[in-house]
C-alpha positions, 0 to 999 in steps of 0.5 A: 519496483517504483516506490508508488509501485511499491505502495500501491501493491501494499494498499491493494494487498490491505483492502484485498477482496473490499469493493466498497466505496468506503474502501475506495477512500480508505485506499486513497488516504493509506497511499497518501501515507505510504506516499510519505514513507521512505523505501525502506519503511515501505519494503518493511511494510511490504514483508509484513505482508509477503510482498516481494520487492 
């Protein structure tokens, strides 16, 4: 899994189940963030949530 990969699947687990535009934004300011973690930062993040790596 590609770290965009990675940080994309993390978002969508975030925003799960939110269909508002709102959330669209929100979405997209989180994945500039995770765009700016390393790997290892994102595969914590992505335990935290039970997200397989």
């Amino acid at each position: 899994m590609t770290k965009e990969q990675l940080a994309l699947k993390i978002a969508g687990e975030i925003f799960k189940g939110r269909g508002k535009l709102e959330t669209f934004y929100a979405l997209q300011c989180i994945r500039s963030y995770f765009s700016e973690l390393s790997v290892d930062d994102l595969e914590d993040i992505a335990g935290q949530y039970g997200i397989d790596t």
